[in-house]
N, C-alpha and C positions, 0 to 999 in steps of 0.2 A: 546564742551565736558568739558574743562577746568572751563569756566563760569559755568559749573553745577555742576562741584565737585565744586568749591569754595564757590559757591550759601549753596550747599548742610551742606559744614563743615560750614558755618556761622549758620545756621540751629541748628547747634549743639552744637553750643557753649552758655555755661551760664551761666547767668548776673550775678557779683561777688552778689547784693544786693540778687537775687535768690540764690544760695549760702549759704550765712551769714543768711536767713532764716530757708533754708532747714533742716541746721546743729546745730541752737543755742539750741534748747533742748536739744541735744543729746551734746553738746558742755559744756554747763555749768549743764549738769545731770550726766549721765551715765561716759561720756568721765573725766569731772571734778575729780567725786570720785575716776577712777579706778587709776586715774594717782597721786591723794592725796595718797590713801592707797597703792599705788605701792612703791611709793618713803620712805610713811613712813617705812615701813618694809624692805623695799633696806637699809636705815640708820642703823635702828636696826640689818640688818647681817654684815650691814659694821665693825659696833664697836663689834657685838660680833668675826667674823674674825680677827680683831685686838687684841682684848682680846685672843685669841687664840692666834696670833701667841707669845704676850708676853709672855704668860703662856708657852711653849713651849723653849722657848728661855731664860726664868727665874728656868726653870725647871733645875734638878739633871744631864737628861743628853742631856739635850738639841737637836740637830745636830743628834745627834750620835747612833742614830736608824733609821730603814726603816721607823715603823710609824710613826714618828714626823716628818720624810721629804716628806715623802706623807701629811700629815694632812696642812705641809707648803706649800706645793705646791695649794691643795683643795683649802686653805685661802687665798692664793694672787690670786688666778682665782676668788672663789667666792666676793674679793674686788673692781676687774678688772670689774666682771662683774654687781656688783651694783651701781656701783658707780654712771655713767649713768643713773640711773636709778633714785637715788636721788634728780633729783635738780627739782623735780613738774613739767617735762615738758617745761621746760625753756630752754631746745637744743635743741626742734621745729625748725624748720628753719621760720620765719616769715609768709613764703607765702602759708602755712598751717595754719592761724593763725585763718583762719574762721571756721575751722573743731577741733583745738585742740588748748585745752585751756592751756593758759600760755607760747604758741610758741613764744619766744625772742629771736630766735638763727636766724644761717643763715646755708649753706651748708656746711658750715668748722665743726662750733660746731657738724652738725648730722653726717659728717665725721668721727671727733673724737671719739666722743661716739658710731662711731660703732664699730672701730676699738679694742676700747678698751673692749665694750661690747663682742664681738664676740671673743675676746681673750681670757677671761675671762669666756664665755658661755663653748667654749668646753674645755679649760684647767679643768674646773671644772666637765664638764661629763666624759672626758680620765682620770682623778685620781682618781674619785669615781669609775671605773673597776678596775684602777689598783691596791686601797685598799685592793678592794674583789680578786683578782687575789692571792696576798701577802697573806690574809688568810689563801687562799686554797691552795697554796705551802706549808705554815707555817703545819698546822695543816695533811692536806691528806696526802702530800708527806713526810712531815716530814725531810724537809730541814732548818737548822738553822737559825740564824736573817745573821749572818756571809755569811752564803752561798749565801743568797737572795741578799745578799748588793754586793757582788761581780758578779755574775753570772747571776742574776734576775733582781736589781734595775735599771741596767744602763739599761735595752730594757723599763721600765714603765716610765721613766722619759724621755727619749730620742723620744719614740714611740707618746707619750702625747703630748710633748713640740712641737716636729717637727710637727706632726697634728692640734695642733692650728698655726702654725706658718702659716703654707702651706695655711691650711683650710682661716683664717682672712686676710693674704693678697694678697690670691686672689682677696677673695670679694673687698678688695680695690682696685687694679690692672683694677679690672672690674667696676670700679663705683656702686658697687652692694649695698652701705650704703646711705639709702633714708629713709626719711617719707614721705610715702604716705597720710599722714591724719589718723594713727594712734597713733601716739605719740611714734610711737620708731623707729630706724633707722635701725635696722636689719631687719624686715619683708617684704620692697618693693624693689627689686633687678632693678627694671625698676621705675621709677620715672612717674608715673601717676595718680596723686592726681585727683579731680573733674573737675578743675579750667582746667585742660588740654585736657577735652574735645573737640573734635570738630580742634583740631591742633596738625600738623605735629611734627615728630620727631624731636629736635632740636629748635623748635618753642621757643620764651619765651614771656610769655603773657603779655601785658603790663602792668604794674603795680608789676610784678614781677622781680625775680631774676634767677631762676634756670630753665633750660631748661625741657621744657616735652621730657621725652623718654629718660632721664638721665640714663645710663648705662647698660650692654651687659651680655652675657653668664648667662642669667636667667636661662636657664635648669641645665648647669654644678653649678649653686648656690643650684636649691634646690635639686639637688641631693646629694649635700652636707649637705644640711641642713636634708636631709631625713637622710642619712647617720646617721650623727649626733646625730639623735634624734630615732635611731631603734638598731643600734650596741650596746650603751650602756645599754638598759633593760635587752639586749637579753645577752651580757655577764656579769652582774651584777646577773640577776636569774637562767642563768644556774651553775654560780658558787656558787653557791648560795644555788642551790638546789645539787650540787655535796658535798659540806659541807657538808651542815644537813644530806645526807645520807652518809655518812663516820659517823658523830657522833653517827647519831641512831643505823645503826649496829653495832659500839663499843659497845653502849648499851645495844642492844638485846644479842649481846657474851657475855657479863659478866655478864648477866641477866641468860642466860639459862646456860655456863658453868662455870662459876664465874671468878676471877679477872685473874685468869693464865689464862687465853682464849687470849687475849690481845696480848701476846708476848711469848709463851710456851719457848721458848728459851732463855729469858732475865733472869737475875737477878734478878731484880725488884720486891721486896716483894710487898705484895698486897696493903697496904699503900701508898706506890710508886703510882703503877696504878692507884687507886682509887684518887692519885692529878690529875696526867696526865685528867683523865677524865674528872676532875671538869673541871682544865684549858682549853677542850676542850670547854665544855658548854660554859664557860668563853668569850671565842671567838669565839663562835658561836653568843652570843649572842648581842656583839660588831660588826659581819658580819650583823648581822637581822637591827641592832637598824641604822646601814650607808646605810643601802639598804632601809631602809622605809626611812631614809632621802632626799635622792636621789629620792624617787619616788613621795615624797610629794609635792616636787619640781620640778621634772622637768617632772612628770606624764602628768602636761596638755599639757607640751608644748608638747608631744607622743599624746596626743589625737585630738591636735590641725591641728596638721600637717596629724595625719589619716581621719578626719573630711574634712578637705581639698581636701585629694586624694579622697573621697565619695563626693564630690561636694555639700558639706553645704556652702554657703559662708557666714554664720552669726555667729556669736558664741550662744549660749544661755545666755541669760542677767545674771543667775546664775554663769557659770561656767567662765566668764567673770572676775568678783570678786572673786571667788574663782581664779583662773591663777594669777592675780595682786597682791593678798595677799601674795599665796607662792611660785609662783615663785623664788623670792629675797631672799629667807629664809636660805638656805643653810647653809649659815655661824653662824645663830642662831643655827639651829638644831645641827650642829658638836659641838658647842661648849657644848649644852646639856648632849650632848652625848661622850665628852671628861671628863667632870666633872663629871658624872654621880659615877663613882667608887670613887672618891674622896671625891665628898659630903658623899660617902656610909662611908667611913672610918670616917670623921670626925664628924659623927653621931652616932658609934660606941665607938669613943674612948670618948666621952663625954656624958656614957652610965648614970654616975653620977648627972651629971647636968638635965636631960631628957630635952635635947635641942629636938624641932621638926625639920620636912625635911626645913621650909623656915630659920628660924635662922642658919640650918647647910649649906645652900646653901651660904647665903649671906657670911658667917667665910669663909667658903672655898673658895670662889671668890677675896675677897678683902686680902685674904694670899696670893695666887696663883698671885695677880697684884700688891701686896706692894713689892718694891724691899728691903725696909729695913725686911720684911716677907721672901722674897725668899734669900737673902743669910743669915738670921737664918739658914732656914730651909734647902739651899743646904750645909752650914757647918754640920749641922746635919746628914746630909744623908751622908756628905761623911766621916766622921768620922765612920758610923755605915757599909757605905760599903767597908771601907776600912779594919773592923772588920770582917763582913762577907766573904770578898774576901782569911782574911788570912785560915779563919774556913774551905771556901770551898777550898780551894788549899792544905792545910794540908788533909784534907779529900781525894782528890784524890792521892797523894802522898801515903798518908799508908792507900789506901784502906779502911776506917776505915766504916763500915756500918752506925754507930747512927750518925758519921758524916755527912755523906752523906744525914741523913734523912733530919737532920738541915737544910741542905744545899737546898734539894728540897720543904722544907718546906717554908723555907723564899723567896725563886725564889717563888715560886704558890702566897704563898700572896702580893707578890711585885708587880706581873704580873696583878694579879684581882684587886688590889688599883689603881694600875696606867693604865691598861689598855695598856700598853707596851710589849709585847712578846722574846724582846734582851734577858733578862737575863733567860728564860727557857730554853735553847739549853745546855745554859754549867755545868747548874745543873742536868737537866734531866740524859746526858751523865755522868756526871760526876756520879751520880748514877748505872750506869750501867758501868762504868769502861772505858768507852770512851772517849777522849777532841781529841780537834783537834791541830793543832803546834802552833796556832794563839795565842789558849789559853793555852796551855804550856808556853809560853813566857808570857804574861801577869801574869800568877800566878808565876814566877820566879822574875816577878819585885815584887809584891805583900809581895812576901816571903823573900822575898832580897836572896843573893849566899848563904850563910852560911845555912838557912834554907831549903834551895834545894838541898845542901851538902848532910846534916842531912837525909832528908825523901828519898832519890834520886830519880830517875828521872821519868818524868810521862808516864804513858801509852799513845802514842800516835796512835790515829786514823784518818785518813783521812775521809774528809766530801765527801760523796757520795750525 
């Protein structure tokens, strides 16, 4: 019986030159391009990610917001996980080398790159929730930047982090980071390329290096990887769609019973409301423009993994090329999507010159990256908010209404240029006669003693 299983597996094993045959079309065609146009647009998020985080970091307040540490967090995931991705296929492990083109690597390189791939993959789908999450506190709930940063930020950063931690070195633990012969090392959890037809687990063919049957706990892998790739649609558009219907009925109330509909009990002349509202649009708009990002990206790899559980086992040659393109892209789109208010302002304010959107794209970028640029322009800003800071402090101090307006007028347009949401909490309230201790203390430095002498002391509210 022994002789006829052995008989049997000889039977099925095949010839490396059969092989190198079978696969050379598809090797230097299809497999070639997907892996050129992968890597190229992997480079292109790499350096727009990095242009982001310097922008971020060259910026006014750098650190010191919820969304600039989300937006940093996004960047070093979607860095993590391109990075891999860049070098043409060249962390192949060799012995894949008849199936995928430009495989130079060995089992350590497809190691590497998965580890860091896979760190990267879901650091970057846990923060793109936890964006939208921040949203929809900010905006429905109506909890300040302050509040979130205490009470909220530490479970999206903690929850994130520990999930790729848990999630990626498992997959290590379990030998789960393989190429199978498709040029990436995350997709074969069990090590069985062609070439390992026809031989036992643990088997290595000769001429090879890596054992067939290379690594375990395939189920508990792609149950994670289903995880993965279903949790985050599903809380990205229910938040998503929880937003826009909080915005729209704002709308529709102040539609049908005009601006006192809003907060019948507030202060807040209609003026007031009518910011709040824009700013809502505002960041609605910023939820929509992260959420088609997220989905452009990481759509296929949702369709990829459902196609799977419907038992395709091919891709379509189209959607093939389209996964490869934008996949990678993440780090582009954010950074689009980050500059987007900023090109809008410096389009605006060079209303004279009638510059178009690419000349005000490229000013805005190469400011935003010049550091002799960025601390012009952070002495600028803080010269003008250390202006503003004393405007709105006096303003809450003696109550003063046209202050106040100033005050939520330059917060709404600070918010929509920059696309930051810190500074609406304390002008909003401060409109409505609220601040919280945090920023009583803050505006006491602002004002220095003497001035807080003078106006005395602020109405203090507790952040609920």
């Amino acid at each position: 019986m022994s002789d006829d299983n052995s008989q049997s597996q000889e039977n099925d094993i095949i010839p490396i030159e059969t092989l190198t045959a079978k696969y050379e079309e598809w090797k230097y065609g299809q497999g070639r391009s997907t892996i050129i146009l992968g890597s190229t647009m992997a480079i292109i998020s790499v350096i727009s990610s990095w242009c982001l985080i310097r922008m971020i970091m060259t910026s006014k307040d750098r650190l010191s917001t919820t969304y600039h540490r989300l937006l940093l967090g996004m960047s070093i995931g979607d860095i993590l996980y391109s990075l891999p991705i860049a070098n043409f296929g060249a962390k192949s492990p060799t012995d894949v080398n008849y199936k995928v083109w430009n495989a130079h690597g060995n089992q350590a390189t497809c190691t590497a790159a998965g580890i860091f791939g896979g760190m990267g993959m879901f650091l970057t789908l846990f923060y793109s929730c936890s964006l939208n999450i921040y949203y929809l506190i900010f905006i429905k709930y109506s909890k300040s930047d302050s509040y979130i940063r205490k009470k909220v930020e530490p479970f999206l950063h903690g929850i994130t982090i520990s999930l790729a931690l848990i999630l990626s070195i498992g997959a290590l633990v379990n030998e789960n980071y393989n190429d199978g012969g498709s040029g990436s090392c995350i997709t074969a959890p069990i090590y069985n390329p062609p070439h390992c037809q026809g031989y036992e687990v643990g088997d290595i063919r000769e001429g090879f290096t890596i054992p067939c049957g290379r690594g375990q706990g395939e189920i508990l892998y792609w149950i994670s990887a289903i995880v993965s790739m279903i949790i985050p649609p599903v809380v990205i558009g229910v938040s998503l769609g929880m937003l826009y219907r909080h915005v729209s009925k704002q709308e529709r109330r102040m539609s049908r019973y005009g601006t006192g509909a809003l907060n019948s009990a507030s202060e807040q002349s209609p003026s007031d409301q009518n910011r709040d509202r824009s700013f809502s649009y505002a960041v609605l708009n910023k939820a929509i423009a992260y959420s088609v990002s997220y989905f452009l990206t990481w759509g296929w790899g949702v369709g990829a993994v459902i196609m799977t559980l419907l038992g395709v086992e091919t891709m379509p040659v189209p959607y093939d090329y389209l996964w490869a393109m934008f996949a990678p892209l993440e780090g582009f789109f954010n950074l689009l999507i980050f500059m987007h208010p900023k090109v809008v302002a410096t389009k605006k304010s060079n209303r004279t010159d009638n510059i178009n959107w690419p000349r005000a794209f490229v000013k805005t970028f190469w400011s935003a990256l010049s550091s002799q640029g960025s601390s012009q322009n952070n002495r600028t800003h803080a010269a003008a908010s250390n202006d503003k800071k004393k405007k709105n402090a006096h303003a809450a101090l003696a109550g003063s209404e046209e202050n106040n307006k100033i005050s939520a007028t330059y917060c709404s347009t600070s918010v929509i240029n920059t696309g930051d949401m810190s500074q609406l909490s304390t002008s909003h309230r401060m409109s409505t006669g609220g601040i919280s201790e945090a920023e009583n203390t803050e505006a006491r430095a602002s004002l220095g003693s003497d001035d807080f002498q003078e106006n005395g002391p602020m109405n203090n509210t507790d952040e609920s």
